[in-house]
C-alpha positions, 0 to 999 in steps of 0.5 A: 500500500502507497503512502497516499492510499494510507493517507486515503484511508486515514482522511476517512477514518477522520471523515467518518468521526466527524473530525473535520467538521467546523464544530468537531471537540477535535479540530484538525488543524495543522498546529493541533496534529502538529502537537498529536505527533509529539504527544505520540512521540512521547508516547513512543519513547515511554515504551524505551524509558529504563530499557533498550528492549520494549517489552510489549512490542505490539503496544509499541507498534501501536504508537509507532502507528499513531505517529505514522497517522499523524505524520501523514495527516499533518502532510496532507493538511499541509498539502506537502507529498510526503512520499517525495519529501522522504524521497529528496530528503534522503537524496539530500542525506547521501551527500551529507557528513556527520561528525 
């Protein structure tokens, strides 16, 4: 499956809680999803607190999932093409130097 059918599927799921709509308790803006990929970052990095070694990997990959869901609906809300942004950036990184 495509980034953009992911994203496809992750606008209807939203489309289908009523999260886009004007009066949503969740709006989807920008800076709101924004704040979500953080928040579930955290959420990711919790699993790593005190161990190298995550013991329930099912609930990471669930947070690894809730960041990917956001990634991809701050993209489109942003109408970036996040498939080709990974793309040049990764162009980008195999001609740069770390010390």
């Amino acid at each position: 499956m495509s980034i953009q059918e992911l994203t496809d599927l992750i606008n209807r799921f939203v489309s289908d809680k009523g999260w886009y709509e004007a009066n949503s308790r969740f709006p989807q803006t920008p800076r709101n999803i924004a704040t979500s990929v953080a928040i579930e970052a955290a959420e990711l990095l919790e699993h790593f607190q005190f161990t190298d070694t995550p013991d329930d990997r099912a609930a990471l990959a669930d947070e690894l999932a809730d960041v990917a869901n956001y990634l991809f609906q701050l993209a489109y809300l942003l109408e970036i093409d996040l498939e080709q942004a990974i793309l040049n950036k990764l162009r980008q990184n195999y001609d740069r130097t770390w010390e």
